[in-house]
C-alpha positions in Angstrom: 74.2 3.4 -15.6 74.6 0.5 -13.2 72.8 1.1 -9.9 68.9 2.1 -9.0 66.9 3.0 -6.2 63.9 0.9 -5.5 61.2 2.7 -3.4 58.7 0.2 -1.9 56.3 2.5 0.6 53.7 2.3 2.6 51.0 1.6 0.0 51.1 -2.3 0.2 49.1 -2.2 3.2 45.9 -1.5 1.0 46.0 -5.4 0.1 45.8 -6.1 3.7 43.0 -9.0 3.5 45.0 -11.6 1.9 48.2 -10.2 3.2 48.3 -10.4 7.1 50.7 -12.7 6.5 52.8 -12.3 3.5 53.0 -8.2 2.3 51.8 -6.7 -1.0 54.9 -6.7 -2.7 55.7 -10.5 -1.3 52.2 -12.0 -2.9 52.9 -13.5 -6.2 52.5 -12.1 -9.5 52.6 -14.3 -12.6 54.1 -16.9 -9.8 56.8 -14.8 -8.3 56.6 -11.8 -5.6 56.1 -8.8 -7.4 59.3 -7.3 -6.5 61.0 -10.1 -8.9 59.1 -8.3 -11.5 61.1 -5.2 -11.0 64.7 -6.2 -10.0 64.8 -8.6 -13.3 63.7 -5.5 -15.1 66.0 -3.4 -14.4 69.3 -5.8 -14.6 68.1 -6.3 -18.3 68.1 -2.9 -18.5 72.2 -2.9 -17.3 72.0 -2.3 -13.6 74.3 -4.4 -10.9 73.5 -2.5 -7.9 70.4 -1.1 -6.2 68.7 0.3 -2.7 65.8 -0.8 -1.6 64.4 1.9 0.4 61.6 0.4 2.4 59.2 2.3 5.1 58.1 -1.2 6.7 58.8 -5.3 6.7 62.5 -5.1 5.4 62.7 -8.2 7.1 60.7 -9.7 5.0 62.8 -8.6 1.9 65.9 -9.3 3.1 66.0 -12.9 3.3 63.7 -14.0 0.3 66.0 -11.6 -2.0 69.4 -12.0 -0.1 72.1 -9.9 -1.4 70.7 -10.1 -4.5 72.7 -12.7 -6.4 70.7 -15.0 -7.4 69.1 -12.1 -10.1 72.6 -11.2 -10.7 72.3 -8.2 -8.9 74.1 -6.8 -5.5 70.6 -5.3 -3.5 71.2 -3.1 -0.2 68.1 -2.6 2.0 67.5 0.9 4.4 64.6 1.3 6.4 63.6 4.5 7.5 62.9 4.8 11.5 59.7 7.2 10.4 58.0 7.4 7.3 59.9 10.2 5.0 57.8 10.3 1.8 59.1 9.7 -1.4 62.1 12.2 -1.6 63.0 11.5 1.8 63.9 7.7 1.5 66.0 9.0 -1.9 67.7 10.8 0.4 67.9 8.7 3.4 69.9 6.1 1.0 72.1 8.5 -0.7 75.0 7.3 1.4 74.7 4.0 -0.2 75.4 4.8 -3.5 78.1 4.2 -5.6 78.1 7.3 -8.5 79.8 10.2 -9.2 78.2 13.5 -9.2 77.1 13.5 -12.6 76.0 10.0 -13.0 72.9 8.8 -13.7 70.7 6.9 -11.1 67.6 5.0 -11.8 64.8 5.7 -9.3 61.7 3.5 -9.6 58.5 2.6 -7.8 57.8 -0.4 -6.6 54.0 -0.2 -6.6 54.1 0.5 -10.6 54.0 -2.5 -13.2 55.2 -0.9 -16.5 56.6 -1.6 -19.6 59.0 0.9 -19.7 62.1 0.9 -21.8 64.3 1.8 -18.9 67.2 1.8 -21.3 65.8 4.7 -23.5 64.8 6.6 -20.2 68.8 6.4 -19.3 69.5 7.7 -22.9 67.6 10.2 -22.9 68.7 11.9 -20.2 72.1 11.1 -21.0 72.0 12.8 -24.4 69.3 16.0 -23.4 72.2 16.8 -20.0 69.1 16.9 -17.7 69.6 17.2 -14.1 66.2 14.9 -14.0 64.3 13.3 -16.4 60.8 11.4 -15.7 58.7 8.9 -17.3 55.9 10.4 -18.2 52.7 8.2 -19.7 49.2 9.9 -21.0 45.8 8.6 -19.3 42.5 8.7 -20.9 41.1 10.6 -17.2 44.0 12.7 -15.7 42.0 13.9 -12.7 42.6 11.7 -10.3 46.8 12.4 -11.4 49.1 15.0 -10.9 49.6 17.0 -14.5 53.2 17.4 -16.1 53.0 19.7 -19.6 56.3 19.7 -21.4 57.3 21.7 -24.1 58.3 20.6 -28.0 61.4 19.6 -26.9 60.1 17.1 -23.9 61.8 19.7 -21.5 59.5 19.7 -18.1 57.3 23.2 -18.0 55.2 23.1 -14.7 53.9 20.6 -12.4 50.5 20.4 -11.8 48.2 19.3 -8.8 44.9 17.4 -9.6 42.5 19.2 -12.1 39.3 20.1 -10.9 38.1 21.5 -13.7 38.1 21.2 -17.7 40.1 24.4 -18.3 43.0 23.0 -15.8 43.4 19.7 -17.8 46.2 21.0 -20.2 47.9 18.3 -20.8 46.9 14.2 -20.3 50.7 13.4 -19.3 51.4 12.1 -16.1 54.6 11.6 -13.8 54.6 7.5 -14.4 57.0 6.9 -11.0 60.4 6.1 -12.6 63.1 9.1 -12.9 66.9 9.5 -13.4 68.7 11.6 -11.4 72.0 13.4 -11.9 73.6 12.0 -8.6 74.0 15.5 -7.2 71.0 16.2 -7.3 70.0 13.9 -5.1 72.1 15.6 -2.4 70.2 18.6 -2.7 66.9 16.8 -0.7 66.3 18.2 2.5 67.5 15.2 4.5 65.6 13.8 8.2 62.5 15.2 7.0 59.3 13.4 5.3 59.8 15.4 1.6 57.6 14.0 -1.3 59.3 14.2 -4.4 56.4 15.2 -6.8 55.0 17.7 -4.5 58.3 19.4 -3.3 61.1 18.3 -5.0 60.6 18.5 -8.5 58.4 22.3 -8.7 61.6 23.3 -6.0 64.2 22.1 -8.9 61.9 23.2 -11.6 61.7 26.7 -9.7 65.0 26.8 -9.1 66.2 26.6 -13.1 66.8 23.0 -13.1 66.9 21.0 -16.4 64.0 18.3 -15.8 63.5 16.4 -19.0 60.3 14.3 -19.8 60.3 11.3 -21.6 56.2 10.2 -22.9 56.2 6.7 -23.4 52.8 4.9 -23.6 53.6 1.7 -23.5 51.8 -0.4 -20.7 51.5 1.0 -17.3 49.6 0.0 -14.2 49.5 1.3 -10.6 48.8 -1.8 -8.2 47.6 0.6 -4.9 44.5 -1.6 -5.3 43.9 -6.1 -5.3 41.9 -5.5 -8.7 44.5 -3.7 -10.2 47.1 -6.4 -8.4 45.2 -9.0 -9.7 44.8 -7.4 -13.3 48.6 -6.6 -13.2 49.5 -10.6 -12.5 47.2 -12.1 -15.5 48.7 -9.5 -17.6 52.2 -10.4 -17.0 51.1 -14.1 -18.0 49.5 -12.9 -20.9 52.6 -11.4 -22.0 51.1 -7.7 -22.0 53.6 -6.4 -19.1 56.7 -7.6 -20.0 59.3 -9.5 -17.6 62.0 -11.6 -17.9 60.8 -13.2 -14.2 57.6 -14.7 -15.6 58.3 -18.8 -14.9 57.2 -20.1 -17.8 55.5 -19.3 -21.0 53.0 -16.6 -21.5 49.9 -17.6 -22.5 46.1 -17.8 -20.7 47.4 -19.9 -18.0 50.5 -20.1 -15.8 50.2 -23.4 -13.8 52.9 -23.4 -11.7 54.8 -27.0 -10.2 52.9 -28.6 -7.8 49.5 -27.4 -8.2 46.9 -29.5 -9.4 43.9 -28.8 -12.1 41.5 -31.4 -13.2 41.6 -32.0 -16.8 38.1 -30.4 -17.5 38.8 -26.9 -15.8 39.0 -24.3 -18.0 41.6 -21.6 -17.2 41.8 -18.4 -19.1 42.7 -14.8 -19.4 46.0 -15.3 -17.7 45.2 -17.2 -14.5 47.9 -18.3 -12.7 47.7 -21.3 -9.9 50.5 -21.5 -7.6 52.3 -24.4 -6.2 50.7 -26.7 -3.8 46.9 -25.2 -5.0 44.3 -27.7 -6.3 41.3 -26.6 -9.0 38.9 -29.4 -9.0 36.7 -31.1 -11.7 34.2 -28.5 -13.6 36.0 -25.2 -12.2 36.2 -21.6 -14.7 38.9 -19.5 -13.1 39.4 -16.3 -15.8 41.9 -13.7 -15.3 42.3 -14.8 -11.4 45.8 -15.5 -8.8 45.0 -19.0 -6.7 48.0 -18.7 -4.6 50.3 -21.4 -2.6 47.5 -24.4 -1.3 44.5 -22.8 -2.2 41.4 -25.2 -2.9 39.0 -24.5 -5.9 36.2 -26.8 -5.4 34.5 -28.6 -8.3 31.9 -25.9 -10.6 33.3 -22.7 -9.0 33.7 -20.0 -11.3 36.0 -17.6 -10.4 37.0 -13.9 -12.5 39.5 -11.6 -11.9 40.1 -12.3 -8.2 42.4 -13.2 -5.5 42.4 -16.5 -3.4 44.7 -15.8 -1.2 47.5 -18.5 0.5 45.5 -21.7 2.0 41.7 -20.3 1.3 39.1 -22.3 0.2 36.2 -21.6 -2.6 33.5 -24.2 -2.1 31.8 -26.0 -4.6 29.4 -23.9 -7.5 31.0 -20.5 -5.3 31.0 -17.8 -7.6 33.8 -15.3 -7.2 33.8 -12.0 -9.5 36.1 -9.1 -8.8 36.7 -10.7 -5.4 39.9 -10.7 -3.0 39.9 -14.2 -0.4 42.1 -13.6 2.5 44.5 -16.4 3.8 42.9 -19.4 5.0 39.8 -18.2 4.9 36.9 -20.8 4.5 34.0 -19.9 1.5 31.6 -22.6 1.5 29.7 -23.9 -1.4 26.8 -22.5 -3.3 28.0 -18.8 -3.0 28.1 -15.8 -4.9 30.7 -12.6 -4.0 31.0 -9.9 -6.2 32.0 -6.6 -7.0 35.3 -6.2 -5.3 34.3 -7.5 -1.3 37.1 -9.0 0.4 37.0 -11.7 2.9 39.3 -11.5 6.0 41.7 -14.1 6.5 40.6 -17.0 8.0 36.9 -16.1 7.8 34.5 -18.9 7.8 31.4 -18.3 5.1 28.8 -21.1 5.5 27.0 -22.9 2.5 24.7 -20.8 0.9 25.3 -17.5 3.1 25.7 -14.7 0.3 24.2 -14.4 -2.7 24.5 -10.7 -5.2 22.3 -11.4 -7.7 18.4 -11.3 -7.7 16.2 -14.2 -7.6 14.8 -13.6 -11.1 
């Protein structure tokens, strides 16, 4: 296997308040955009050449990755005139690709931090002769997932819309948003029409007779459709947890990147990372949070598992929990934000405005 498709959609816009100005998958992670995350990835894994099919901001791609070489890769970019769900833009790139009919192509997600062993996805579909084979993981709550029940063999039996009910839970294995595809397969999507891959093409292949081959493997796995699970997703690739060969530096509690400045009595834990050009003053506690590119973290804040996005500013004593700061936005001292609000960017919060907890 040498060549991938990378599908980067439409859900980065759910990060919208600290990324009016730089897109979801362009805000750092562990120091670098997350997309780093998931090219490096897969060349360790043995690719050279891969599509990224984007529905929006290819310019913004294009010239921070280039042609790819500096990851030792060669990356192609298509963006689709109208959105064409997930099998569509497999489709819409086909032209691009180098294969043969019955080689194997990657397919992954670029919304998913994993730790998949994309090598033993390739081999197993390699060595069962499936026409597709899936990463599957288990979650503790598979409601709010699509189910897909294999048989004793891993071979793919049904796929399953959203339970409702107890009795419809039959299995806690989920489609985990990285595939190989026998290249001809690929030909088979309907092409110029939106087609979504989990909800049409797979049952249609499955109905069909198709060989789809499921590989369970429960290593870590995170979908980033939301800035808390963003945020998570960076301190755990700085803890080491989610593995990367694109982390800049040593895991650990703390990523401090070059240029940014901490005072020697802040305390940063839980896989923090403060990006060039940012300043945490004297006193600060930032735990499990991003301070991205010039970001100012006054002396006594405390801030956990948020996002201070590019240029923002946390006053003095502020207290940020579960938080997301949007460029250049303004949070004067003495405040207290909580619970997952997010601050537009370039919003201006006086001294003293908010406060979540009671008075006692």
């Amino acid at each position: 296997m040498t060549e991938a498709i990378l599908l980067v959609g439409g859900k980065g816009t759910r990060l919208r308040p600290v990324t009016m100005h730089t897109p979801k998958p362009m805000v750092p992670a562990a120091g670098v955009p997350f997309l780093t995350h998931q090219l490096a990835r897969a060349r360790a894994a043995g690719v050279d050449h891969i599509v990224m099919a984007t529905s929006y901001l290819a310019e913004v791609f294009e010239p921070y990755f280039g042609d790819g070489s500096k990851l030792g890769l060669h990356l192609e970019y298509v963006t689709e005139r109208e959105p064409l769900g997930t099998g569509g833009a497999i489709r819409n790139v086909a032209s691009r690709l180098r294969s043969g009919p019955d080689e194997p192509v990657l397919i992954f997600n670029g919304d998913i931090l994993t730790g998949l062993d994309i090598r033993a996805l390739v081999d197993t579909h390699e060595t069962s002769g499936a026409d597709v084979s899936l990463h599957l993981t288990r979650v503790e709550d598979p409601r709010a997932f699509g189910l897909v029940p294999t048989d004793s063999t891993g071979r793919v039996t049904a796929f399953l819309e959203k339970p409702q009910t107890p009795e419809e839970i039959v299995t806690d294995q989920i489609n985990a948003g990285a595939y190989v595809f026998r290249r001809s397969v690929i030909d088979t999507i309907p092409a110029g029409r939106p087609v979504s891959v989990e909800r049409e093409t797979f049952p249609e292949l499955l109905a069909s007779g198709a060989y789809l081959q499921g590989m369970v493997d429960s290593t870590y796995w995170l979908d980033l459709g939301t800035p808390q699970a963003f945020v998570r997703g960076s301190a755990d690739l700085v803890l080491g947890r989610a593995p990367s060969p694109a982390v800049p530096g040593r895991c650990g509690d703390r990523l401090v990147l070059d240029g940014a400045t901490v005072a020697e009595d802040a305390k940063l834990t839980g896989g923090t990372v403060v990006c060039a050009g940012a300043t945490v003053g004297e006193g600060a506690r930032v735990d499990g949070s991003a301070i991205l590119a010039g970001a100012v973290v006054e002396p006594g804040a405390v801030i956990t598992d948020s996002l201070v996005g590019p240029g923002a500013r946390i006053g003095a004593r502020t207290v940020l929990n579960g938080a997301v700061i949007g460029d250049g936005a303004r949070v004067g001292a003495d405040n207290e934000l909580r619970d997952g609000v997010r601050i537009w960017c370039g919003a201006v919060l006086p001294d003293a405005s908010i406060r979540f907890s009671s008075d006692q």
